[in-house]
N, C-alpha and C positions, 0 to 999 in steps of 0.2 A: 482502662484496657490498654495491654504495651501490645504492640507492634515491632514485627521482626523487622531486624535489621535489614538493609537492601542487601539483597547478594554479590558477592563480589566477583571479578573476575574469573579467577579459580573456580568457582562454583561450576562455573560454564564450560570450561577446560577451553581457554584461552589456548591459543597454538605457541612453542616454542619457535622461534627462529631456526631456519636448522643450520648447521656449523658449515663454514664453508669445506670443501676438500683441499687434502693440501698433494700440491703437484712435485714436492721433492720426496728423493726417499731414502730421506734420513733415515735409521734404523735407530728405534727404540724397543727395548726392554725384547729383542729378538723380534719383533716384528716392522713392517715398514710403515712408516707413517700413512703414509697413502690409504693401507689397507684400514689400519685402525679408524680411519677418515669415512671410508663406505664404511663399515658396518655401525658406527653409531648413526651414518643418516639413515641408514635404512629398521633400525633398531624406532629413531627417534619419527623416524616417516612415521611404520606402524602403528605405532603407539598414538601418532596424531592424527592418522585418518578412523582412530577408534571412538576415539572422545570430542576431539576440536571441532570449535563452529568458530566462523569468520571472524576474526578482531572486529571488525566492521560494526556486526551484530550483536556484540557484548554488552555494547551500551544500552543497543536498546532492549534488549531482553531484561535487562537491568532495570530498566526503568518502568517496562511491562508489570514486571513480578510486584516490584514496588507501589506501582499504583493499584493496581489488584488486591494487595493486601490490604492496602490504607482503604478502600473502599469496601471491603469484606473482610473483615475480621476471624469467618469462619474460617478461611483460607489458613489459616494457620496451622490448620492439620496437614495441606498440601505439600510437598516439594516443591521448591520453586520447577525444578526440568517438569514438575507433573504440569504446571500453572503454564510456563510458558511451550508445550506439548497443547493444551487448551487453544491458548492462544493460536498459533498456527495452523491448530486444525479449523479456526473457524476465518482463517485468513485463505484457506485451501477452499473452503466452500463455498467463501463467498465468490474468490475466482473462479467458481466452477459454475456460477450463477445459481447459488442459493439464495432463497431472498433472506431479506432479515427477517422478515415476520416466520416464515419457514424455520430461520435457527431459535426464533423464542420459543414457538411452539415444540419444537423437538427437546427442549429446557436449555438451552445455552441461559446462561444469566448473564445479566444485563452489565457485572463490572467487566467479565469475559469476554462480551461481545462490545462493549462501548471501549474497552482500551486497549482491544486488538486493533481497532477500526482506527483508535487515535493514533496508537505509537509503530505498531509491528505493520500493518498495511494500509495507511493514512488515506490513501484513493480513495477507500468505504468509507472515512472519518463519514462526508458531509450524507450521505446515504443512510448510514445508522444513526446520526444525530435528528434525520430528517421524520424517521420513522418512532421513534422517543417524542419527539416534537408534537408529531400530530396523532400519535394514540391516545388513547382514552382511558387504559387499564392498566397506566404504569403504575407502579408500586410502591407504598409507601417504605421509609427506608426501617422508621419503627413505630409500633402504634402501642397503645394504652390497651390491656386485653379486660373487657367487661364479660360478663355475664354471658355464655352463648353468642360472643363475637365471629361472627365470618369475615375472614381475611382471603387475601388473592395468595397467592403462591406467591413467593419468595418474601413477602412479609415479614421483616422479625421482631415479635409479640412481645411485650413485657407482661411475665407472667407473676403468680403470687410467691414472694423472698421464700417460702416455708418447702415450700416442694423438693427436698432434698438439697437445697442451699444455688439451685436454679434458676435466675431469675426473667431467662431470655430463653425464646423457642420460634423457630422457623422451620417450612419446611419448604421445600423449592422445587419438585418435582413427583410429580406420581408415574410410574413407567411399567405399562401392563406387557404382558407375556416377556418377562425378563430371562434371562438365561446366563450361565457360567461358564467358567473355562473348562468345569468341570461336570459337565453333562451330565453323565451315567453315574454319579456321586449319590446327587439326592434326585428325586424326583416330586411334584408335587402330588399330593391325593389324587385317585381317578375322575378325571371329568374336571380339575380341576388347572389354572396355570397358577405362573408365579409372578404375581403384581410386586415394584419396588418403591419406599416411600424414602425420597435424597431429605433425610430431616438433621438437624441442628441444636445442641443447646448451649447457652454462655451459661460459668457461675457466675452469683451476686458477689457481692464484696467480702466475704468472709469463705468464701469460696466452695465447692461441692466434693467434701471426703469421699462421696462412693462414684463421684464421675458421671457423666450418662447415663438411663436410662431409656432403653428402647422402648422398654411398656410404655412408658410414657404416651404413646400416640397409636394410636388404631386407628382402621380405615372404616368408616361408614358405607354401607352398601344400601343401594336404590329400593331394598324390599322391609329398612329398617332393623336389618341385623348387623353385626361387625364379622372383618375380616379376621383368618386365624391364624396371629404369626407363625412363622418358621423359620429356621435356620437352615442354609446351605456353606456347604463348600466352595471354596474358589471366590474368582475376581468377575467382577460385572462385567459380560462382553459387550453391554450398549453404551456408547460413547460417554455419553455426558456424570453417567456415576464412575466409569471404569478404572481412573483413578483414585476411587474412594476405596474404605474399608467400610466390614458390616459396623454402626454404631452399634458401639459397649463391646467392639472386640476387647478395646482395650481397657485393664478393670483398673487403672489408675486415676486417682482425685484430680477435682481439675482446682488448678487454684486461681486466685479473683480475678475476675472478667476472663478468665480464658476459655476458650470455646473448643466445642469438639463436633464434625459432620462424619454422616456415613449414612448408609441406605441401611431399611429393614424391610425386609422380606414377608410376605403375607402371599396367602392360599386364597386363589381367586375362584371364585364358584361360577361354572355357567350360567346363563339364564340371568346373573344381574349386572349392574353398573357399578361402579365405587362412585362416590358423591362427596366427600370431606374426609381429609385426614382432620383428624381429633385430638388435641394435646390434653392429658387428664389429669396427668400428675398423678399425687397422692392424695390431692386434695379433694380429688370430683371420684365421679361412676363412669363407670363405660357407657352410660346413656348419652344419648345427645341434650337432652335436658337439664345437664350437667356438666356440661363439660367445660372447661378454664374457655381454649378458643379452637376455630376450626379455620381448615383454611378449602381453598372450594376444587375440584377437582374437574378442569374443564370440562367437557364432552369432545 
């Protein structure tokens, strides 16, 4: 699996110097120099309180995005401004006295919140290293998927090579009563809301001609029946997918070891629980009794 390059300066819109003014008035090309002097700084002002962040900051956001990537892979569908946008928002909450356990549970993930903690707001470093340290439910980085395997969330499963050229599946959050930018768009069925599952898959080494598959995973519910996906409109307005697309918007192959995330969408019925997201592939049923691997859905 390659890894993107680090971002460069540019990426970040680095500020220009602005030009000094000049105080004689010479007259060029009919105008005075002077004038031509304001109006590129104020041209070049504009322009830089649109896009520029602190030379100071480049570096390390630089090195934010960097480590992020090398430790999640899936991130490669992200933007780095989306990545380091992540980052910042969980350096805002934690100075706002959010705990850590609070941004796990909300789904922050752990490359997100451990190298914001290390590089963009270092004061939280020993705080979130301490809270990693003494939990008990950290996650493995990949495991072996057998027969009817329960995983924790954020898990990424090796699953069977044949599942559409597949050979890796994660899913990292479950997020009930979801909502869009687009409100009045879709609606879900009466009586019922819209549950979102943040899921993931790598191709193997020969790579996946048809790309992602959202079928791939259904949500188990507490009365032993499954959820019923659906499609909406619009951008996720809860944090931690927000920067995501729905998986399989995009219908292109993925080629070897590259990876694709995004949320899918399901119709949540009152009266039960969700319990396991379910990875089926092509190879299992939509039963639980069959399924490749699941991963667990807190309460």
């Amino acid at each position: 699996m390659t890894y993107p390059s680090a971002p460069s300066a540019e990426q970040f819109g680095a500020p220009e110097p602005a030009p000094q003014l000049r105080r004689d008035r010479v007259v060029e090309f009919g105008f005075p120099a002077l004038c031509i002097g304001i109006i590129a700084v104020l041209v070049l002002g504009f322009a830089g309180g649109l896009s520029a962040v602190p030379a100071g900051a480049t570096t390390v956001q630089t090195k934010f995005v960097q480590d992020v990537r090398h430790l999640d892979p899936t991130m490669a569908t992200a933007s780095n401004k989306q990545i380091v946008k992540l980052g910042n928002e969980v350096c805002t909450d934690l100075r706002s006295g959010t705990s850590v356990k609070g941004l796990v549970l909300s789904g922050t993930e752990k490359p997100i919140l451990v190298e914001a903690a290390t590089v963009l707001c270092p004061t939280y470093k020993a705080k979130v290293a301490s809270y990693y340290a003494t939990t008990t439910t950290t996650t493995v980085p990949t495991a072996t998927a057998a027969p009817n395997g329960v995983y924790s969330m954020g898990t990424v499963v090796s699953v069977p090579i044949n599942v559409n050229g597949i050979d890796k599946a994660a899913t990292y959050g479950f997020y009930p009563n979801v909502t869009t930018d687009h409100p009045n768009v879709d609606k879900p069925p009466s009586g019922d809301s819209y549950g979102a599952v943040d899921a993931g898959e790598c191709a193997g080494p020969s790579g996946a001609s048809n790309g992602v598959d959202p079928s791939d995973f259904s949500v188990l519910l507490s009365n032993g029946s499954t959820a019923q996906s659906d499609t909406v409109v619009g951008k996720m307005t809860i944090r931690p997918i927000a920067s995501e697309s729905q998986l399989g918007s995009s219908t292109s192959g993925l080629s070897a070891g590259q990876c694709q995330r995004g949320w899918i969408i399901f119709d949540m019925p009152q009266g039960v629980t969700p319990t396991y997201v379910e990875f089926v592939g092509t190879t299992a049923s939509i039963t639980s009794s069959n399924s490749v691997a699941k991963w667990t859905i807190p309460a």
